[in-house]
C-alpha positions as CSV (number, residue, x, y, z in Angstrom):
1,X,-6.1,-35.9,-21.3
2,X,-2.3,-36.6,-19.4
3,X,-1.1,-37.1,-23.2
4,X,-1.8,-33.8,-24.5
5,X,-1.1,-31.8,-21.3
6,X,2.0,-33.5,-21.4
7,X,2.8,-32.8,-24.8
8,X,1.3,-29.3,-24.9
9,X,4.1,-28.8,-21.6
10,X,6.8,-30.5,-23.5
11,X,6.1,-27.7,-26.4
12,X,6.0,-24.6,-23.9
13,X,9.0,-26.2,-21.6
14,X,11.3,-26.8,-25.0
15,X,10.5,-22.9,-26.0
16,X,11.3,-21.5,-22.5
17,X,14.6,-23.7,-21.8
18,X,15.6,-22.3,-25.4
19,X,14.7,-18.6,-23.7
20,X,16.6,-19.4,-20.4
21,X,19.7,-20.8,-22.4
22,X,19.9,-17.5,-24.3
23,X,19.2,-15.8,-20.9
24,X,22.4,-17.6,-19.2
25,X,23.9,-16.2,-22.7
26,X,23.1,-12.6,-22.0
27,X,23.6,-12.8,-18.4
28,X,27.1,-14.2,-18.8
29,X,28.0,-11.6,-21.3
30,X,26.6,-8.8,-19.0
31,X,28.5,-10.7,-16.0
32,X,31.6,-10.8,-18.0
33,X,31.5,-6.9,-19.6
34,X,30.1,-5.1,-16.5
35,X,30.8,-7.2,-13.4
36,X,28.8,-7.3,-10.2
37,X,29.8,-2.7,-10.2
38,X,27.4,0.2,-9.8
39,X,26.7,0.4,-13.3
40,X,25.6,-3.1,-13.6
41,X,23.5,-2.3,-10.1
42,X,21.7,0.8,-11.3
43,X,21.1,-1.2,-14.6
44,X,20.0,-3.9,-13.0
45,X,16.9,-1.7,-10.8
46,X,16.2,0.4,-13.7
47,X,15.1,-3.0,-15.1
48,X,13.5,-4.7,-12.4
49,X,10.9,-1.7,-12.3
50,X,9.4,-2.2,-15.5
51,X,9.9,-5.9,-15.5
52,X,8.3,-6.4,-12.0
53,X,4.9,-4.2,-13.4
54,X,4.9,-6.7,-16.3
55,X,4.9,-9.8,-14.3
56,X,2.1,-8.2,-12.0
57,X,0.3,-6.4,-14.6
58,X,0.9,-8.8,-17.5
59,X,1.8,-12.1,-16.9
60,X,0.2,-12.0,-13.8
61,X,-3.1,-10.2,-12.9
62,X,-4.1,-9.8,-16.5
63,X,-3.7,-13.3,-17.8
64,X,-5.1,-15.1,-14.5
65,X,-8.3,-12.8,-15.0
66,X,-8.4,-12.3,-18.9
67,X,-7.6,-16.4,-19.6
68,X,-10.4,-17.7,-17.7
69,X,-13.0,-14.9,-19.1
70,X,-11.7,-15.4,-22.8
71,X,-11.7,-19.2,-22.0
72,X,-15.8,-18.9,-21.0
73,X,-16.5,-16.7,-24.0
74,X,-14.9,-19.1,-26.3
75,X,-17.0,-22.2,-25.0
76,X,-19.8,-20.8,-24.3
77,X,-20.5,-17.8,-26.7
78,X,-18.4,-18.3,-29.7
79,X,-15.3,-16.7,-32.1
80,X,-17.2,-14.1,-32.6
81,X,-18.2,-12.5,-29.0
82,X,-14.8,-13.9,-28.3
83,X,-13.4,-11.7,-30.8
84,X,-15.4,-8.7,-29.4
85,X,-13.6,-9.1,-26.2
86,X,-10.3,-9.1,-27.3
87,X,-10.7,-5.5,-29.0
88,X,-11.9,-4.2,-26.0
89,X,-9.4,-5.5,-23.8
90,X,-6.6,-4.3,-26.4
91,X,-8.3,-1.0,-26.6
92,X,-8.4,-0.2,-23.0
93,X,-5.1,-2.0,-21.8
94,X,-3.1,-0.3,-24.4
95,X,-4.4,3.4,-23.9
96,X,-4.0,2.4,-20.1
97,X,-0.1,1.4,-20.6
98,X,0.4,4.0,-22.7
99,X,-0.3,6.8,-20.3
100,X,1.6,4.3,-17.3
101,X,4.3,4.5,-19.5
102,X,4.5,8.5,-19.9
103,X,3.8,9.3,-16.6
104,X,7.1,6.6,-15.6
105,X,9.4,8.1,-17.8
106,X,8.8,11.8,-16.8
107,X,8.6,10.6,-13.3
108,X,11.7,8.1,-13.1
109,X,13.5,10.4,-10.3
110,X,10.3,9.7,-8.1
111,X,10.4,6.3,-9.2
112,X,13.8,5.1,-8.5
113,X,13.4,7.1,-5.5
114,X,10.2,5.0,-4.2
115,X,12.2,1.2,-5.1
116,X,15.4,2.2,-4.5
117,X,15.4,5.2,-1.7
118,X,19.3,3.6,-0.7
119,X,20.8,4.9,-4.1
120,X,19.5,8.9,-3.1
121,X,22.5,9.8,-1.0
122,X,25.4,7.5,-3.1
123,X,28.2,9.7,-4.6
124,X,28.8,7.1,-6.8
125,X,26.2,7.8,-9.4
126,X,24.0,4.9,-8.9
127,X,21.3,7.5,-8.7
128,X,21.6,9.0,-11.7
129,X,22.5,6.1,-14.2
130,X,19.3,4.0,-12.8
131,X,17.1,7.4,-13.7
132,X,18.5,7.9,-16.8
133,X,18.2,4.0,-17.9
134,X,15.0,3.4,-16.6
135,X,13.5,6.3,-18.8
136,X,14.7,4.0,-21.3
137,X,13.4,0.4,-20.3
138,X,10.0,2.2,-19.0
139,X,8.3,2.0,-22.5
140,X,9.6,-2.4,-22.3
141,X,6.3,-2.3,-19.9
142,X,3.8,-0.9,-22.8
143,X,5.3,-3.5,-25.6
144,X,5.5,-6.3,-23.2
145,X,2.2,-5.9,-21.9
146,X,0.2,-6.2,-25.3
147,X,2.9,-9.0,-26.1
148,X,1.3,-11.1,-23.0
149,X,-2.2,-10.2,-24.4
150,X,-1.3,-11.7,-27.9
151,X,0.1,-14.3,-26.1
152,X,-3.1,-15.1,-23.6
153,X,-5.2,-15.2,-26.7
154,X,-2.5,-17.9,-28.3
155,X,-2.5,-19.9,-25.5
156,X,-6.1,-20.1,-25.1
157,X,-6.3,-21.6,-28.4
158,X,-3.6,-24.1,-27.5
159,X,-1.1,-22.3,-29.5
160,X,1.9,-22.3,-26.5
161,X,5.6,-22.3,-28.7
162,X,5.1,-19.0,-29.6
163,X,4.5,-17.4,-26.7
164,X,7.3,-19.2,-24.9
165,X,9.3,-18.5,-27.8
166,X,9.3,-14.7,-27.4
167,X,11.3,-14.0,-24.7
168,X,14.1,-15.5,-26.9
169,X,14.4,-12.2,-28.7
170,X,14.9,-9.9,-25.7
171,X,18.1,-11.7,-25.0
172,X,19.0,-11.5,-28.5
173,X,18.8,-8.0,-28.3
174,X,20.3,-7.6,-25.0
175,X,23.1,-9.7,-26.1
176,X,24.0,-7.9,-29.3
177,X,23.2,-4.3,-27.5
178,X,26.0,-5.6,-25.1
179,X,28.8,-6.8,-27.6
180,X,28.6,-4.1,-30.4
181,X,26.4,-1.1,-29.0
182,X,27.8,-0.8,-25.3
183,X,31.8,0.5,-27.1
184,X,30.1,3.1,-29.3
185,X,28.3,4.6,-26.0
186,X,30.4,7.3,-23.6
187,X,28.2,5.4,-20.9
188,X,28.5,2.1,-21.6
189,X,25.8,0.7,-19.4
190,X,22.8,1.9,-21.1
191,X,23.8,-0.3,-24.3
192,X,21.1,-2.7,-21.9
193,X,18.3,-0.2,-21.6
194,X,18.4,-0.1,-25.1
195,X,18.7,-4.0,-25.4
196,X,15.8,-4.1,-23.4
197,X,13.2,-1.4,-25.5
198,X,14.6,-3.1,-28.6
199,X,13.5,-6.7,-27.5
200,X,10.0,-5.2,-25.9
201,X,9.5,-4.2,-29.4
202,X,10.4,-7.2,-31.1
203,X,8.6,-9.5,-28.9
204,X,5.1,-7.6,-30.1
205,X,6.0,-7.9,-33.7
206,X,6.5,-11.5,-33.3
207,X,3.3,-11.7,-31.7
208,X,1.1,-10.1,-34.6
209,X,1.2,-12.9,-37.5
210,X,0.1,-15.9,-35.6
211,X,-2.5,-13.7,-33.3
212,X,-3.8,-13.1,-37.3
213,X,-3.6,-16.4,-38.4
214,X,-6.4,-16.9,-35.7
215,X,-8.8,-14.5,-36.5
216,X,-7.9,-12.6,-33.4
217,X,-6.2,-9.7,-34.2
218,X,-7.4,-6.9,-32.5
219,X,-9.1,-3.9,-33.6
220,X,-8.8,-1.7,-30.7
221,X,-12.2,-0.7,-29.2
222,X,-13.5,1.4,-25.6
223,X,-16.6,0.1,-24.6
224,X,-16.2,-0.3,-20.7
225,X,-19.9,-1.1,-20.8
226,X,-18.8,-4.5,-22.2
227,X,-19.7,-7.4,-19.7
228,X,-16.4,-9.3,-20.5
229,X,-14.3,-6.0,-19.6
230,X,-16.2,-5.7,-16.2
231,X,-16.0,-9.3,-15.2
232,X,-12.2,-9.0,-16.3
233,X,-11.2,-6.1,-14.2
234,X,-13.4,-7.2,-11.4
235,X,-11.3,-10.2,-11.3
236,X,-8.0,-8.2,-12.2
237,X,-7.9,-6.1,-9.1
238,X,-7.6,-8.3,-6.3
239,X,-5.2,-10.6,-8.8
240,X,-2.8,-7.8,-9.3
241,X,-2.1,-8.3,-5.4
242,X,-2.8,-12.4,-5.3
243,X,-0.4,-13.8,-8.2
244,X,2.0,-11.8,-7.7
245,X,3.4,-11.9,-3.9
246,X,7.0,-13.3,-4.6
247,X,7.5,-10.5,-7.5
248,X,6.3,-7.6,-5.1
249,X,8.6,-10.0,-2.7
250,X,11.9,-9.6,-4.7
251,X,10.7,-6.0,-4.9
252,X,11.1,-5.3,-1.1
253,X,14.5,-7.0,-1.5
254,X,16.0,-4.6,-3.9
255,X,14.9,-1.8,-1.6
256,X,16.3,-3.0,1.9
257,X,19.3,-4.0,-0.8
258,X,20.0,-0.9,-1.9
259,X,21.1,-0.1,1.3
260,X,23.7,-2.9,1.8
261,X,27.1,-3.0,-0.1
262,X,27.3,-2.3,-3.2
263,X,27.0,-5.2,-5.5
264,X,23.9,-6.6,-3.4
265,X,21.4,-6.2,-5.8
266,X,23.6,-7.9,-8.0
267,X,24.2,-10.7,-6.1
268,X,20.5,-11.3,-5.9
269,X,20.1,-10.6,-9.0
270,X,22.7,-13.5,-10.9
271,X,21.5,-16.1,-7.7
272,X,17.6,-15.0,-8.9
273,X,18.2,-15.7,-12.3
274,X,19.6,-19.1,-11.6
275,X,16.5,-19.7,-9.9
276,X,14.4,-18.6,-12.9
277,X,15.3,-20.9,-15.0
278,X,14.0,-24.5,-13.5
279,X,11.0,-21.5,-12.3
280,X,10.0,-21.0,-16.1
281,X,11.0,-24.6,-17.5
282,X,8.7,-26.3,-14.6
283,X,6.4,-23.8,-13.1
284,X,5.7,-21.4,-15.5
285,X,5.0,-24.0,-18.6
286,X,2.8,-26.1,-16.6
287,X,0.6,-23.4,-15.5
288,X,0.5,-21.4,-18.6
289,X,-1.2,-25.0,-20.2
290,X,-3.4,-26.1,-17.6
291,X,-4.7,-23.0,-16.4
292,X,-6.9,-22.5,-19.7
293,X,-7.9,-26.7,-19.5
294,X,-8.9,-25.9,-15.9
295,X,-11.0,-22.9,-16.7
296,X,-13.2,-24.7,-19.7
297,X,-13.4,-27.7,-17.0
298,X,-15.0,-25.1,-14.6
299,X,-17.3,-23.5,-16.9
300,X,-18.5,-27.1,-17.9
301,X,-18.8,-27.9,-14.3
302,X,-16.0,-31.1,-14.6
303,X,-15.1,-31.1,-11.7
304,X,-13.6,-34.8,-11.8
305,X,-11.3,-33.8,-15.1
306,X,-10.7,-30.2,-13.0
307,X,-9.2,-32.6,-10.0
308,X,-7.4,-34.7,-12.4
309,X,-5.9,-31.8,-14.3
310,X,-4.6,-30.5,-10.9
311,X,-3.7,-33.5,-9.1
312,X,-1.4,-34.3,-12.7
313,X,0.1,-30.6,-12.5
314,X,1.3,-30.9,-9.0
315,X,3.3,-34.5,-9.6
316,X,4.8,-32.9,-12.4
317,X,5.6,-30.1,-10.3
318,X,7.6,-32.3,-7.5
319,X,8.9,-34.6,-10.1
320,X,10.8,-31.6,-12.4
321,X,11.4,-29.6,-8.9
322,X,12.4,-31.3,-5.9
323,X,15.5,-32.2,-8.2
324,X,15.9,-29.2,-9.5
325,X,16.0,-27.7,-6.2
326,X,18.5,-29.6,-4.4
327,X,20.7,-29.0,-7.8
328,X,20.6,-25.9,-7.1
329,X,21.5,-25.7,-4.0
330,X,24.7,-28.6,-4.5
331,X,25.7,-26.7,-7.1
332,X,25.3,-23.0,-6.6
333,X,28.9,-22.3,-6.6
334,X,29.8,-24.7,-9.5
335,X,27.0,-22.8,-11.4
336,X,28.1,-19.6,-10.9
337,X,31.9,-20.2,-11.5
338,X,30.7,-21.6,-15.1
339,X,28.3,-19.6,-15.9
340,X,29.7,-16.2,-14.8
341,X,33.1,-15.7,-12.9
342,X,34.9,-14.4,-16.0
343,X,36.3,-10.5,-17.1
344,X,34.7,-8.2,-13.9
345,X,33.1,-11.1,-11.9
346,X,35.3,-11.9,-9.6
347,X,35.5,-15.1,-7.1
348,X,34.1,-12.9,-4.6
349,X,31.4,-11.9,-6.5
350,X,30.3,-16.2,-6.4
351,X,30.9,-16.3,-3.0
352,X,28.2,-13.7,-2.6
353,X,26.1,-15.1,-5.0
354,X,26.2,-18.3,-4.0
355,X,24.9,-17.5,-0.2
356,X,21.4,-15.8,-2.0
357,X,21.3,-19.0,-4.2
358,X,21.6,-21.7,-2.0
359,X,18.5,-19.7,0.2
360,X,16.6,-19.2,-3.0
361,X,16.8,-23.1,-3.6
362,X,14.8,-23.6,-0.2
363,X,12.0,-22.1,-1.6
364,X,12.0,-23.0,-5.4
365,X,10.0,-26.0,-5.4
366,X,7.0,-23.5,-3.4
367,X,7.6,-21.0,-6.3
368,X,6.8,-23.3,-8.9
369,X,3.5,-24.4,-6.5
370,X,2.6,-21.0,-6.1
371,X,2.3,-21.1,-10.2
372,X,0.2,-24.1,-10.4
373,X,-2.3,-23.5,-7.2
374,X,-3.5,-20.3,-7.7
375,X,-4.7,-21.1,-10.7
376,X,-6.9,-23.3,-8.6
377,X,-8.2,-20.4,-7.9
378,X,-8.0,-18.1,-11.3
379,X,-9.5,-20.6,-13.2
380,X,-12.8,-20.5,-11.1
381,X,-12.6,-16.9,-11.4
382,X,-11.7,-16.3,-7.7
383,X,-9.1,-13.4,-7.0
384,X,-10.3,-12.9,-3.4
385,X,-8.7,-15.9,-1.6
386,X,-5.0,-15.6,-3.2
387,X,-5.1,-12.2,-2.3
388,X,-5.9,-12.7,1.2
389,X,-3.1,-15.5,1.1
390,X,-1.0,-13.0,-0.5
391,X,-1.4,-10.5,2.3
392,X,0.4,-13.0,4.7
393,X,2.9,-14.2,3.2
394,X,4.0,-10.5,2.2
395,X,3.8,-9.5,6.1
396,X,5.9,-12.7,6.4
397,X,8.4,-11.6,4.1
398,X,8.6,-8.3,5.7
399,X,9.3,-9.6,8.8
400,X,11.8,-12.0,8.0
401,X,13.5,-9.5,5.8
402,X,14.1,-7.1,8.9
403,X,15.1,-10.2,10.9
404,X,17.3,-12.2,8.6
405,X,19.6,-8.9,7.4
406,X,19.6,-7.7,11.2
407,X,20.5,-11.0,12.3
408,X,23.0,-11.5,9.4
409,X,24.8,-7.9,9.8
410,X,25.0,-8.0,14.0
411,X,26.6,-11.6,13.6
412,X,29.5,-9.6,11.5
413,X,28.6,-12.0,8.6
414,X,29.7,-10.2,4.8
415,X,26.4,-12.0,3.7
416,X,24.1,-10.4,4.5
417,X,22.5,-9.6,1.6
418,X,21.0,-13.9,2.2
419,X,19.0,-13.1,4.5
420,X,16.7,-11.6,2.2
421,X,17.1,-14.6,-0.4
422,X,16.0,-16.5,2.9
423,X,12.8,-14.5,3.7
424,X,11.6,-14.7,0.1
425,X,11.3,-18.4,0.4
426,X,10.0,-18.9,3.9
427,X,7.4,-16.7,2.7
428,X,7.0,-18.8,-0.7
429,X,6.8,-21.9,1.6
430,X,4.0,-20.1,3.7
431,X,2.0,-18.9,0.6
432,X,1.8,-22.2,-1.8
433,X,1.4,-24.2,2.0
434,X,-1.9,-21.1,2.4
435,X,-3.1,-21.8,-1.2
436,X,-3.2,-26.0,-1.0
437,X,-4.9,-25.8,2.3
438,X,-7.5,-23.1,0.5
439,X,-7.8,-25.7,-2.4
440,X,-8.7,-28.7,0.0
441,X,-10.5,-26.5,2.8
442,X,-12.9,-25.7,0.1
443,X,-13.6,-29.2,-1.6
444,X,-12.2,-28.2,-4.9
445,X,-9.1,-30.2,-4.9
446,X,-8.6,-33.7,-2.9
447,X,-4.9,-35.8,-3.5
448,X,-5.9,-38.7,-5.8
449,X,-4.8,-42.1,-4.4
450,X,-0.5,-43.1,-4.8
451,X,0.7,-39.4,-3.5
452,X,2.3,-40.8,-0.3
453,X,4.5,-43.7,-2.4
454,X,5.2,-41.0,-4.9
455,X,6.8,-38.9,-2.8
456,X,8.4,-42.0,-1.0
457,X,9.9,-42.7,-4.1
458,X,10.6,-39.1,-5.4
459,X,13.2,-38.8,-1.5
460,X,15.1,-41.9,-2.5
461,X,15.7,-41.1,-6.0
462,X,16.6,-37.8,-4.4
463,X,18.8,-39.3,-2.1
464,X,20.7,-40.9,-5.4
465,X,21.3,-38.1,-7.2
466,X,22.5,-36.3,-4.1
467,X,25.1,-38.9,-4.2
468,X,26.2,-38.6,-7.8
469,X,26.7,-35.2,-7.5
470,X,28.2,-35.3,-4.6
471,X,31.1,-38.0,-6.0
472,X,31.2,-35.9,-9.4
473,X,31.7,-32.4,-8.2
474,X,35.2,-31.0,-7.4
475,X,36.6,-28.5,-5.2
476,X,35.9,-24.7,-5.8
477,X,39.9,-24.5,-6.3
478,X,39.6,-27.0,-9.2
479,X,36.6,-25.1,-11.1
480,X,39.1,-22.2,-10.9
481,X,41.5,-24.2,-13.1
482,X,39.7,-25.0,-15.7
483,X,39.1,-22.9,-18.7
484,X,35.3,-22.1,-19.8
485,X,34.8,-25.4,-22.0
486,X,36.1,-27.5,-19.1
487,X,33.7,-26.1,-16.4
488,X,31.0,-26.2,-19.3
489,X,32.0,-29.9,-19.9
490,X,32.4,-31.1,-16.2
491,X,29.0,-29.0,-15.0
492,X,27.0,-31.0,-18.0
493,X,28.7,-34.5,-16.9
494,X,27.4,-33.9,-13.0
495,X,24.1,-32.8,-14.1
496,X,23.8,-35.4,-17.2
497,X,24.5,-38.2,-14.6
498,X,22.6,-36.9,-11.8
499,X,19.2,-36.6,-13.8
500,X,19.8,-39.7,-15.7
501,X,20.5,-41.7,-12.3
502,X,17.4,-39.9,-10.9
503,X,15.0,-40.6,-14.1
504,X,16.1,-44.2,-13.9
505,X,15.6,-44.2,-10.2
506,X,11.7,-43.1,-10.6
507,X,11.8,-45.5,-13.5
508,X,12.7,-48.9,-11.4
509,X,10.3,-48.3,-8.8
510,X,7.3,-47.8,-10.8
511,X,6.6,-44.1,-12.0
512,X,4.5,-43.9,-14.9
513,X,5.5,-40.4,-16.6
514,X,2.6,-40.5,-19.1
515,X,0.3,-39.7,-16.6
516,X,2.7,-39.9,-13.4
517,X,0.6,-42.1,-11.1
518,X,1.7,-44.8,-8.9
């Protein structure tokens, strides 16, 4: 079971680091053409919009309820009710995007007005180039949408690369819209929008073939009478809330940002993506293959396999992220100097940046938890308990956001933008600590035997790499110095010798990786 979960992970986690190497690619490029300025800001909220509704809509609510249902009708019923299903769901999420989608484009004023109500009374134009771009990324949540549901119907027939794969061709597009579309435009900026409807509509097309290949391609059908559809959507609702608490999370930071200096939301934005990537390599892979193991194991009633399934997910979990983690956060200026701090991002711009990362790092191994528990949850087809959890850790991060900025800003510090870096993950830590006590409250999950010497032995190969990076890592003045090969060059040797010392570490006292017990 370990061996093909393992493998099935190494597929989806090859495919994604591929997508977040091309993202580093666009991001630098964007960094280096527009800067941390208020073009890049507006651009950067006229995304988020659409992009936060597909990880709630999508990736999150849909595929936690729709994976599990689909799962059940494939063991249970058959291809062909299966089938059935799928042209329902296409037919009614598609007409129900589309009409989404035309009511955010005529309303984009309204909307940038609800997420970003700091940008009204600029006279810098923020306003009006975030309206104007995000009538162009709106439609990105309409493709990207029926791109997940291809891609939930892939992966419940254990076909994972090409879903992960997808993403790669956003930031292809991004990337070219950015080198050869942004100098033909008398507004440079919205070369991205464009980048971004481009790759929304390249990422369905990709989709299409190997949905086929299946026998799943869908033949778009209404019948909300259907007893999948109702079971889906019954489930849906309280999802949409439950999975999705850290996006709605980084929401509520680009509103309280959009009040702070300008280049906050940028900030935030280049320390979030650095966080995104060990997020999707670790967090996102595992739970996009075992959440569909972990539903048929449910609707067999396995509930040993179901335990071992989880119990394997969440040593993977502290294995790929505790290290990840404390990278991060040794290496956030490092990071940002490489990947970014050339043409308009300037040293202070990593200085800023690096405050939001080294907070995000607190919380990045509870993001990646977050990923794996709730589908604890999802896969037994129960949305109510994640959305109660959900509830208190948003009122957490709500809190803290008001406390940590206040703080931050009567303290005179030029950071304050951290604090709400710092309230997204105490709140992370407070939701994935909710959803393992909900797991073991409720008998559905109990630690198999070896988890205390694991994590004995996970600290002090920890404590090793800490030390390797620490002897390997120059001063921020040195970084400055060397051209972009060099910091590419010297960033790989830290990290190259701080995994391998780690892996080797794990290895001498006894770690088993193909099926990580004690």
């Amino acid at each position: 079971m370990t061996i093909k979960l393992l493998r099935s992970t190494a597929i989806t986690s090859s495919m994604t680091l591929l997508s977040r190497i091309l993202g580093f690619v666009r991001d630098m490029v964007v960094a280096r053409i527009f800067g941390a300025s208020v073009g890049a800001d507006a651009f950067f909220v006229a995304f988020k919009i659409p992009n936060f509704l597909r990880r709630l809509f999508a990736e999150g609510a849909f595929s936690q309820a729709f994976v599990p249902v689909l799962s059940e009708y494939k063991t249970k019923s058959g291809s062909k009710n299966a089938k059935i299903l799928v042209d329902n769901v296409a037919g009614i999420l598609g007409i129900s995007l589309f009409f989404v989608t035309l009511l955010g484009v005529i309303f984009a004023p309204i909307v940038i007005m609800l997420f970003a109500p700091g940008y009204i009374n600029t006279t810098d134009q923020r306003y009006d180039l975030a309206v104007g771009m995000l009538r162009i990324t709106f439609p990105y949540l309409l493709f990207i949408s029926l791109t997940a549901l291809g891609g939930a119907i892939l992966n419940t027939w254990s076909r994972f690369a090409v879903p992960a794969f997808a993403p790669v061709l956003l930031n292809l597009s991004m990337i070219g819209s950015a080198i050869w579309l942004a100098p033909l435009l008398e507004t440079p900026i919205y070369a991205l929008a464009w980048g971004v409807f481009l790759g929304g509509v390249l990422q369905l097309i990709l989709m299409l073939p190997f949905v086929r290949q299946i026998g799943m391609l869908p033949k778009p059908k209404l019948d909300t009478k259907n007893k999948g559809i109702r079971k889906i959507l019954k489930l849906m609702l309280p999802a949409i809330f439950g999975v999705s608490v850290s996006q709605i999370n980084l929401l509520l930071d680009v509103i309280i940002a959009s009040f702070l200096t300008a280049g906050s939301i940028s900030w935030l934005y280049y320390a979030d993506r650095l966080m995104e990537f060990p997020l999707g390599v670790f967090g996102i892979a595992i739970a996009t293959v075992v959440l569909p193991g972990l539903s048929r194991d449910h609707a067999l009633a396995n509930s040993k396999e179901f335990t071992e399934k989880l119990d394997w997910s969440l040593r993977l979990v502290l294995l790929g992220g505790a290290p990840a983690a404390t990278g991060l956060f040794l290496l956030a200026e490092p990071m940002l100097i490489t990947l970014f701090q050339y043409g308009e991002f300037k040293a202070h711009d990593v200085t800023m940046a690096g405050w939001a990362l080294r907070a995000y790092a607190f919380g990045l191994l509870a993001f990646i938890l977050i990923k794996v528990l709730a589908n604890g949850f999802y896969s037994r087809q129960d949305t109510k308990t994640p959305v109660k959890i959900g509830i208190v850790a948003m009122i957490v991060n709500m809190l803290l956001n008001l406390v940590f900025v206040l703080t931050l800003i009567k303290l005179g510090f030029v950071a304050a933008h951290m604090g709400l870096a710092m309230a997204t993950a105490a709140s992370a830590i407070v939701n994935a600590y909710l959803l393992y006590r909900g797991l073991v409250k409720d008998n559905v999950y109990q630690p198999l035997d070896g988890w205390g010497k694991f994590m004995f032995k996970t600290l002090l190969a920890l404590t090793f790499l800490i030390i390797v990076v620490w002897q390997l890592n120059p001063e921020p003045d040195m970084w400055l110095k060397l051209d972009a090969l060099a910091r590419i060059m010297q960033l790989a040797i830290i990290i190259v010798a701080a995994a391998f010392i780690y892996l080797v570490s794990m290895a001498l006292m006894g770690i088993k990786f193909w099926h990580l017990r004690t």
